[in-house]
C-alpha positions in Angstrom: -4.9 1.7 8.1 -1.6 0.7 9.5 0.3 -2.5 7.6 4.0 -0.8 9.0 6.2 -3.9 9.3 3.7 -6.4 7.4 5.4 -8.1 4.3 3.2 -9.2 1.1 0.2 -10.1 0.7 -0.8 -9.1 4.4 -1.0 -5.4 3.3 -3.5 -6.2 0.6 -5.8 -8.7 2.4 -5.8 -5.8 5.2 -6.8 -3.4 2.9 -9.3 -5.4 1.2 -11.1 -6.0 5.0 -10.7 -2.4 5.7 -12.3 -0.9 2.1 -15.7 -2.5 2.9 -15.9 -0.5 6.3 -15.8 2.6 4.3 -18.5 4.8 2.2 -18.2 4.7 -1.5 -16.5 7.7 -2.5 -14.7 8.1 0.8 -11.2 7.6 0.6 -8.8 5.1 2.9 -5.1 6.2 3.7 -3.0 2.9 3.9 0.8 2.8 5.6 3.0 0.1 4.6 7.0 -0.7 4.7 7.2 -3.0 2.0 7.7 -2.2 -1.4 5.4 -4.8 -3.2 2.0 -3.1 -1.9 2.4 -0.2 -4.1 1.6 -2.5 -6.9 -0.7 -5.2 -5.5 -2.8 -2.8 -3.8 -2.6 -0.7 -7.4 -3.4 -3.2 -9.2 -6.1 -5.0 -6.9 -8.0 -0.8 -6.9 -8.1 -0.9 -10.4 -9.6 -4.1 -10.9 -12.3 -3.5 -8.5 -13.0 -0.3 -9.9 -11.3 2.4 -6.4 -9.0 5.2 -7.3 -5.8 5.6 -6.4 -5.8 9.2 -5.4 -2.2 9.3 -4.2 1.0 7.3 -3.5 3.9 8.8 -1.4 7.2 7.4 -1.0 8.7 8.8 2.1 12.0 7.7 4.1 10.3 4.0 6.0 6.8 4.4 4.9 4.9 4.2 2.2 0.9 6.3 2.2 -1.2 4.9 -0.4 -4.8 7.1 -0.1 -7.6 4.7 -2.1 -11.0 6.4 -3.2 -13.5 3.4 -3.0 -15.5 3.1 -6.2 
């Protein structure tokens, strides 16, 4: 899912909408630009019981890969 360019909490509440259009146990790669998602969407996947399988920090993008619970 791409949230490139979206600031806080528009990544989340994209992620949110996009998790429900995915099995349980399949896993969601999110891209984001802005440093707050790492821990909102962290935080958000561990109170509703996903896995965060991965982050990655790269030059403009951050990968977040959710397993959905």
């Amino acid at each position: 899912m791409d949230a490139k360019g979206l600031e806080c909490p528009i990544p989340l509440l994209k992620t949110v909408t996009e998790i429900r259009n995915i099995e349980v146990g399949e896993i969601l790669e999110i891209l984001s630009t802005d440093q707050g998602s790492i821990s909102d969407i962290t935080r958000w996947a561990k109170k509703m019981g996903h896995k965060i399988i991965k982050v990655i920090e790269e030059e403009q993008t951050i990968k977040i890969y959710i397993r959905r619970g």
